[in-house]
ROKOL-939963 format. One line per field, with one value per residue (C-alpha): x, y, z. Coordinates in steps of 0.25 Angstrom, whole numbers, plus 2048, in hexadecimal, padded with zeros to 3 digits. Layout:
u: X / ...
v: Y / ...
w: Z / ...
This chain:
u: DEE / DE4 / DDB / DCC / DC5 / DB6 / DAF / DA7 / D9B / D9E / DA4 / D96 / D8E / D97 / D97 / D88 / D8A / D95 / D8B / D7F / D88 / D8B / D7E / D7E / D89 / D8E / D9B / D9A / DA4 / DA3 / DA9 / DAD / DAF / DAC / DBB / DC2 / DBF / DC2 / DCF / DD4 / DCD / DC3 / DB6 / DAC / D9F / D9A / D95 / D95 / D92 / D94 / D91 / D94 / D85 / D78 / D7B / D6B / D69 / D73 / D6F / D62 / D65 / D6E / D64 / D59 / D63 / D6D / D66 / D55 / D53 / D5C / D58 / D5B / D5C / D5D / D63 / D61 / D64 / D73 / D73 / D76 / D6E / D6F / D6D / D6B / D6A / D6B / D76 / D7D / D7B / D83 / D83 / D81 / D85 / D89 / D95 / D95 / D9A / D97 / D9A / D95 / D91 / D99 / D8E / D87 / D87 / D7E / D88 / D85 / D85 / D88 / D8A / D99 / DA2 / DAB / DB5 / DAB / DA6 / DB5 / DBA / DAE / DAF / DB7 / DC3 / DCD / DCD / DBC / DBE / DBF / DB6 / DB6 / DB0 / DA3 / DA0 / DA6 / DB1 / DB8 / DB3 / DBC / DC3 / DC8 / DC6 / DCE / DD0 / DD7 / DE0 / DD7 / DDF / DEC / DE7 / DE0 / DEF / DF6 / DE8 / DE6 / DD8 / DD8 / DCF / DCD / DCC / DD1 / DCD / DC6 / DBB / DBA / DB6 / DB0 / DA5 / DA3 / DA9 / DA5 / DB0 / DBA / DB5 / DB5 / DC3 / DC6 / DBE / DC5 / DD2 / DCC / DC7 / DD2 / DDE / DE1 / DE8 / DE2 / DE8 / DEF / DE6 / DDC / DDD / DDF / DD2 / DCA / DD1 / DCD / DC0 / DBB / DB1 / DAA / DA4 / D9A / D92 / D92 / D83 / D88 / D81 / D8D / D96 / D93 / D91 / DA1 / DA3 / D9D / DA6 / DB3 / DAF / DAD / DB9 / DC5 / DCD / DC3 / DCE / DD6 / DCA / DC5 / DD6 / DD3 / DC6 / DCC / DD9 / DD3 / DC7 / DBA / DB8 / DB8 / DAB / DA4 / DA7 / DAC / DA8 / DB4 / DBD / DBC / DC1 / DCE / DDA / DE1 / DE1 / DED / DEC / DF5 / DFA / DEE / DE7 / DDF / DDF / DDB / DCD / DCC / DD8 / DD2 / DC4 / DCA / DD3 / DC6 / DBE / DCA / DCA / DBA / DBB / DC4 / DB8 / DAE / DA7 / D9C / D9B / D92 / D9C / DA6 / DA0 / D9E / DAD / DAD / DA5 / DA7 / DB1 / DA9 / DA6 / DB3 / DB5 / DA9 / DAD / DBC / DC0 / DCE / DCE / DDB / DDB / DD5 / DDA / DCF / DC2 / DB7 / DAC / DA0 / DA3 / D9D / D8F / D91 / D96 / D8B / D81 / D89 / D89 / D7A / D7E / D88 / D80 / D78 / D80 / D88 / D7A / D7E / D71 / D6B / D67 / D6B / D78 / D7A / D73 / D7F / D89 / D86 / D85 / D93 / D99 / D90 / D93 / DA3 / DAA / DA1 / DA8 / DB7 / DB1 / DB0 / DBE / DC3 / DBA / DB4 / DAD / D9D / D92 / D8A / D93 / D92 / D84 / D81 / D8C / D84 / D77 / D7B / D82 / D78 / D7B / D87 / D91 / D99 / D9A / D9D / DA9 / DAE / DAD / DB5 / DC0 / DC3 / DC3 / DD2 / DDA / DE6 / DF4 / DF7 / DF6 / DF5 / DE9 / DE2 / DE4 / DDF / DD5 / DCF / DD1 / DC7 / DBD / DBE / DBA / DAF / DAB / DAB / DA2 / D97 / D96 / D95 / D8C / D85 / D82 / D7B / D74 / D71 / D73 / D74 / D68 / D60 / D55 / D53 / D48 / D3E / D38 / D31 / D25 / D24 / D26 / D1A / D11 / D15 / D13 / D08 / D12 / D14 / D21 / D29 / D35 / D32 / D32 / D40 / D44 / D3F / D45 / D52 / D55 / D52 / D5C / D67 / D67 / D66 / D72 / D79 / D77 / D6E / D63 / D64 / D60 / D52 / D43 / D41 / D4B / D47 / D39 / D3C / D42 / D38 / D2F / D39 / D3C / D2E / D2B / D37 / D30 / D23 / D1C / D14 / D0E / CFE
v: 6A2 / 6AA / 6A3 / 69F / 69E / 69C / 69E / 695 / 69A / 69C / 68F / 689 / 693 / 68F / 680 / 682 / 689 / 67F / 673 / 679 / 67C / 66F / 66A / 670 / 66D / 67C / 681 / 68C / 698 / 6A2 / 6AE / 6BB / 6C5 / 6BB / 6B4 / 6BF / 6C4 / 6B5 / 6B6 / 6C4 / 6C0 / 6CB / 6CB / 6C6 / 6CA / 6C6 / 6B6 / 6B3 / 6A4 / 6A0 / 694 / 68E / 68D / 695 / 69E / 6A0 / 691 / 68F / 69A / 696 / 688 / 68B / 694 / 689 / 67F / 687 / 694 / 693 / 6A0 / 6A7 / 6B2 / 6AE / 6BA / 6B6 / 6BE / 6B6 / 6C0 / 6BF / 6B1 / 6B4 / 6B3 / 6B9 / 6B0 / 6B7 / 6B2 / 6B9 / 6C3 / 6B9 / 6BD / 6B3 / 6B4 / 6AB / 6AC / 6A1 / 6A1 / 6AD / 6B6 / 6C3 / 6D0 / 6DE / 6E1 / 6F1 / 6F7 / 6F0 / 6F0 / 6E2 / 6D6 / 6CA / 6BF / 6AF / 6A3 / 69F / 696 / 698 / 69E / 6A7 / 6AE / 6AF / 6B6 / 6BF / 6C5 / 6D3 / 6CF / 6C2 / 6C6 / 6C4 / 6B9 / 6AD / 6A4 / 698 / 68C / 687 / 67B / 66C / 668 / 674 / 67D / 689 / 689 / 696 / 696 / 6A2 / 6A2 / 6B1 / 6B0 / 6BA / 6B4 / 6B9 / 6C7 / 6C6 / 6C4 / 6CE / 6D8 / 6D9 / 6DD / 6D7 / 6D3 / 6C2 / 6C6 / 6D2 / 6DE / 6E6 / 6DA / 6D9 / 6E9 / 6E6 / 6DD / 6E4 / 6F1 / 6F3 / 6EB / 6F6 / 6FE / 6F0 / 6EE / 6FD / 6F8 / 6EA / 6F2 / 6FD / 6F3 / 6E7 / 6F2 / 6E9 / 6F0 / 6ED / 6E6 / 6EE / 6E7 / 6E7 / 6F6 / 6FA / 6F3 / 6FE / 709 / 704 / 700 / 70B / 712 / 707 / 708 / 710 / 703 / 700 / 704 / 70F / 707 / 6FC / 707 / 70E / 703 / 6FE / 70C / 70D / 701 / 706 / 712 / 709 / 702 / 706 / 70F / 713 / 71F / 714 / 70F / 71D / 71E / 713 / 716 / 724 / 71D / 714 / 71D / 717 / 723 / 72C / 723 / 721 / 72E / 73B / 743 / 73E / 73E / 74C / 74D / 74B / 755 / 760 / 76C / 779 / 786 / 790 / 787 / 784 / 777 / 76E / 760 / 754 / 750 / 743 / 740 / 747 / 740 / 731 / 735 / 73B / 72D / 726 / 72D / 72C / 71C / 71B / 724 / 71A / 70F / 718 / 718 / 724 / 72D / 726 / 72E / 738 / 73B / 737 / 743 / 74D / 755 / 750 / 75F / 764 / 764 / 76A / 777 / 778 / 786 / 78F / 79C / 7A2 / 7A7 / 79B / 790 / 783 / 781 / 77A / 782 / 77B / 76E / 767 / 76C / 76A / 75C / 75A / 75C / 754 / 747 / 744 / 746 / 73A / 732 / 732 / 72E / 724 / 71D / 720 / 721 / 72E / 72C / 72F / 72B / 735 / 741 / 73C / 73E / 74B / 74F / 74C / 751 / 75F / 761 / 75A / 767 / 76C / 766 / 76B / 779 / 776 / 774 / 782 / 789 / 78D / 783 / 789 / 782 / 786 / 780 / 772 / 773 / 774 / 76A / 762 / 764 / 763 / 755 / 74E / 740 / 741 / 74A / 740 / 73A / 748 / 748 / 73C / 740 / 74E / 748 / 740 / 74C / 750 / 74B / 755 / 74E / 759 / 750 / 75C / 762 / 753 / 753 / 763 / 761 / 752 / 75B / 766 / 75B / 755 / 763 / 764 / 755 / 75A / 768 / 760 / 757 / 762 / 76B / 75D / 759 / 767 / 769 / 75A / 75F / 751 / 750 / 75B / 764 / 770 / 76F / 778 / 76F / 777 / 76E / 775 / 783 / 781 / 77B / 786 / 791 / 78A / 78D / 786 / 782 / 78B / 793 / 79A / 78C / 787 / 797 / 794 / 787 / 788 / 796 / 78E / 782 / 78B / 795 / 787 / 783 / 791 / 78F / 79C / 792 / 787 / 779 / 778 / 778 / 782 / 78B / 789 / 78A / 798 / 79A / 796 / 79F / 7AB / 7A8 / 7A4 / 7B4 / 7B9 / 7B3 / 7BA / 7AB / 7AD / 7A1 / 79F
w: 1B4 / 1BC / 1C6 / 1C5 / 1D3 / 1D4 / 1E1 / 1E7 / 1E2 / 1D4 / 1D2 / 1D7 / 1CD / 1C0 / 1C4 / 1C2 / 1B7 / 1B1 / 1B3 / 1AD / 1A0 / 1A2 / 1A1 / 193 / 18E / 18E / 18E / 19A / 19F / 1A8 / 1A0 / 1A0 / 1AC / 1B5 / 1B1 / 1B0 / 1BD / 1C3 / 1BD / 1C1 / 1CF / 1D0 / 1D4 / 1CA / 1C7 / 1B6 / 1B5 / 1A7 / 1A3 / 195 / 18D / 181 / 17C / 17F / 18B / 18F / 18F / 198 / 1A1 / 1A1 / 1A5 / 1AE / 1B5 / 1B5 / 1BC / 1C4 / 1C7 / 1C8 / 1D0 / 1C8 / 1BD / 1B0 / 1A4 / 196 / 18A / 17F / 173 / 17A / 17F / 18E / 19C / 1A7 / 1B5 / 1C2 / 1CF / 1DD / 1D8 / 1CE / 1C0 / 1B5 / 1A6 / 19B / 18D / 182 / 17A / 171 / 166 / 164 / 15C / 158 / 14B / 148 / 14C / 156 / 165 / 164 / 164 / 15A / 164 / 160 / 166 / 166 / 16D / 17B / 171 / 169 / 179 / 17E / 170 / 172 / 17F / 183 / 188 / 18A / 199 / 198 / 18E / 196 / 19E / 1A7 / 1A4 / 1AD / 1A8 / 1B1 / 1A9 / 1A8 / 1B4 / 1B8 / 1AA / 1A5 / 194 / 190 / 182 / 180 / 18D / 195 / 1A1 / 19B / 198 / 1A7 / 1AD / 1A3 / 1A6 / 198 / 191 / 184 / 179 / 176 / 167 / 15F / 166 / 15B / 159 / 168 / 169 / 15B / 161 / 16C / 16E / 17D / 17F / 17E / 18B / 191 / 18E / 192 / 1A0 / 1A3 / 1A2 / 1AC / 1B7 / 1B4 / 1B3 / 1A6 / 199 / 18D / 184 / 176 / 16C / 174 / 178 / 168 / 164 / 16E / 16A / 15A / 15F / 168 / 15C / 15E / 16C / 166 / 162 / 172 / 178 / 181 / 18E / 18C / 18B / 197 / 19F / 19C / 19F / 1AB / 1AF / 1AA / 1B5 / 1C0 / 1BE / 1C9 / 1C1 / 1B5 / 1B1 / 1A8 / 1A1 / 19E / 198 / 190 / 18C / 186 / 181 / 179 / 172 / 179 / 182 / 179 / 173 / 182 / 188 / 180 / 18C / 194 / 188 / 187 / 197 / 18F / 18F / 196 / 18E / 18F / 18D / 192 / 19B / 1A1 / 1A0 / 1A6 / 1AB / 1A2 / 1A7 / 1A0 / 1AA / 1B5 / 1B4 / 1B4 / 1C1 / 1C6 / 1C3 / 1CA / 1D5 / 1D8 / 1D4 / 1E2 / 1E9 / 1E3 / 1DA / 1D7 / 1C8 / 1C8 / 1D0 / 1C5 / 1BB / 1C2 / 1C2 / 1B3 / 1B1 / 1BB / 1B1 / 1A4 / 1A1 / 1A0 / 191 / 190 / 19B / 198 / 197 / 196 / 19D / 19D / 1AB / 1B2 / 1A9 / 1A3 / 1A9 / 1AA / 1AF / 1B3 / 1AE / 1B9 / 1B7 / 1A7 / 1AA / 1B3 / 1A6 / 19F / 1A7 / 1A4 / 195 / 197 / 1A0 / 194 / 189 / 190 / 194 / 1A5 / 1AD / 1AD / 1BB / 1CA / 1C6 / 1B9 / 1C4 / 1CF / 1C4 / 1BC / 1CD / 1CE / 1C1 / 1C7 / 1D4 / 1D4 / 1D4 / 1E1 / 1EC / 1E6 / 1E4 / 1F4 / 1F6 / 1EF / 1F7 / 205 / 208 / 20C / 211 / 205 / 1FA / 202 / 205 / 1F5 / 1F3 / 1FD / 1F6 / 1E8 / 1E9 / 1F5 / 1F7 / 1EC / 1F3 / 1F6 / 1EA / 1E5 / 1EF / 1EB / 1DC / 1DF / 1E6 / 1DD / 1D2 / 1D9 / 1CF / 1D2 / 1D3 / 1DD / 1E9 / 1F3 / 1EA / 1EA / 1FB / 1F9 / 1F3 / 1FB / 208 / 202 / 200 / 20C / 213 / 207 / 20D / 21C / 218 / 210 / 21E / 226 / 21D / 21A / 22A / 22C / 21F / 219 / 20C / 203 / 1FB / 201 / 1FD / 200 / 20C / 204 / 1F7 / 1EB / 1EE / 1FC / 1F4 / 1EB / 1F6 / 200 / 1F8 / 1EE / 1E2 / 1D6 / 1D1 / 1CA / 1CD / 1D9 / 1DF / 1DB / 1DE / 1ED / 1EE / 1EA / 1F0 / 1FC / 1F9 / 1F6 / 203 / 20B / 204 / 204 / 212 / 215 / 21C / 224 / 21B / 223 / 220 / 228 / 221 / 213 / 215 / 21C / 20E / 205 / 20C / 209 / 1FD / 1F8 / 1FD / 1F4 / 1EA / 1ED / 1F2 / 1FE / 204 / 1FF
């Protein structure tokens, strides 16, 4: 049997909780999460209470009696609340059933019984609760032997799995994540029903999708959920784009590597650099528009020509679809996927100072995430090419300080705006301006004058003269 251990303060909090359900003569459980993480002794975050009678009524008691200053949020059209208190949130629901009409993504909710709410819910493992209340506090009521699969690390379904998925078929890409973050297998019956099931994802809002997605991705090795995403037929549902990532194709000998394969050792390899989910899918992404750019020559072999400026158009595309944020952290991606061939094209060459100033300039306050995101793009299983290669950075590394110390290139402007142009000159805008200003950005990086004020206002003037401007 697996242990149970409360700490001081949460045995204090559901005491409290227990005597208020007392009072009313509920039946109360804490449920969930919160027990399967208790038992498998990892840290625990979800509080989920549960009663046998109205939820709301019992969370609005409680916060009368136990928790005045608290903040109480009410959902009545679900029968939960929501009470927070200086960084503790807990849940309230009462005993429930609910289901999915075919072609609903709205659940049909009803009161029910202990048994009705743990028949219910995703899984076996998440299908057990403690009991809060004085006469049997600290009880563990596990009706579909959730502790069992917990020691055999099972994910399994309490009642048949195509009516689980049936009533709500998130609960596939939930299965598929438990499996990721726990390292559990799924179970056969289990597993068969998401493979019969996976159509119906569709119904799902793509928000709910995304954000079990997005969790999958910040798990410690997300490669195995993505496998099983593809194995069992969701991904092709969710994500097409990276299906197509799928395949190493001959001719004449020649092929290329399988970049679905290649992508996931890439997302491996950045998750040991770094939680960052942004720079996570950025390493999802970087090689998305290979498909798209694959080319045989018959002299140079398979190509893919420009895939990273076409990958960069189309990272907005499925920011989009997949409801990401189309913010900062879209630009920091479709950044990446642009620019994550630069620093290698800097390993094969001499290195210059004007490829590192651009480099510089290009990725500002991003280089090192870029860094991070090309070494982990050396997949080769030739150990001395991988040591070749993380060598060649390391001297791209030591250029982009030197040429950084001297020129203080991240984030930089050129020191001449088209504001001072116009007012200068007393022009309007058009293209002699941006003419002016970007010849003069690009001789600072090419190095032909020194990255000062002075420098580039001598420019302007020159260039302004060229273009037959004369100051009035």
């Amino acid at each position: 049997m697996l242990a149970i251990v409360f700490t001081d303060f949460e045995r204090e909090l559901f005491t409290r909780i227990g005597q208020c359900a007392d009072t009313l003569n509920y039946p109360c459980f804490i449920m969930g999460g919160f027990v399967r993480d208790k038992l498998l002794h990892r840290q625990t975050k979800d509080m989920d209470i549960m009663v046998v009678g109205s939820g709301v009524h019992f969370a609005e008691t409680l916060k009368d009696k136990e928790f005045p200053n608290g903040h109480l949020s009410v959902y009545r059209n679900f029968g939960t609340a929501l009470i927070k208190e200086e960084g503790l949130e807990i849940e309230f629901v009462g005993a429930r059933k609910e289901s999915y009409r075919s072609n609903s993504r709205k659940p049909i909710v009803e009161e029910g019984s202990m048994e009705d709410d743990l028949s219910r819910r995703d899984f076996t493992i998440n299908a057990m609760g403690i009991c809060l209340n004085q006469d049997r506090f600290g009880e563990l009521v596990d009706l579909f032997e959730g502790q069992k699969d917990l020691q055999d690390q099972i994910i399994r379904t309490p009642l048949e799995p195509a009516l689980t998925f049936s009533d709500d078929p998130l609960r596939m890409l939930r299965a598929i994540r438990f499996a990721t973050r726990l390292g559990f297998q799924i179970e056969e019956n289990t597993w068969k029903g998401i493979c019969e099931s996976a159509e119906r994802i569709n119904i799902i809002s793509q928000e709910r999708i995304t954000d079990e997605l997005n969790k999958i991705i910040l798990c410690g090795k997300p490669s195995r959920g993505f496998e099983l995403l593809d194995q069992c037929g969701l991904l092709q549902h969710i994500f097409p784009e990276f299906v197509a990532l799928k395949g190493a194709e001959y001719v004449d000998g020649k092929g290329h590597k399988d970049n679905f394969t290649h992508t996931l050792q890439v997302l491996d390899n950045i998750c040991l650099a770094s939680n960052d989910l942004w720079l996570r899918w950025a390493a999802i992404l970087h090689d998305i528009a290979k498909p798209a750019t694959k080319r045989f020559d018959k002299k140079t072999g398979w190509t893919f020509h420009g895939h990273e400026v076409v990958g960069a158009r189309m990272v907005p595309k499925i920011f989009g679809r997949m409801k990401l944020p189309l913010d900062e952290k879209m630009r920091f991606v479709k950044k990446l996927v642009f620019l994550h061939l630069r620093p290698i094209s800097l390993t094969k060459d001499n290195i210059t100072d004007s490829a590192v100033r651009r480099l510089l300039f290009e990725a500002g306050e991003d280089i090192d995430y870029l860094m991070k995101l090309c070494e982990s793009d050396i997949t080769s299983k030739n150990r001395q090419k991988v040591i070749r290669y993380l060598e060649n950075f390391e001297l791209v590394k030591q250029r982009m300080k030197e040429v950084e110390e001297k020129d203080h290139l991240r984030n930089w402007q050129p020191p001449v705006s088209g504001e001072l142009i116009m007012k200068t000159f007393k022009i309007n805008p058009g293209p002699i301006v941006g003419r002016i200003k970007d010849d003069i950005r690009e001789q600072i990086l090419d190095g032909k004058i020194p990255n000062t004020y002075e420098a580039a206002l001598a420019l302007m003037h020159k260039l302004a003269e060229a273009e037959g401007i004369s100051l009035r």
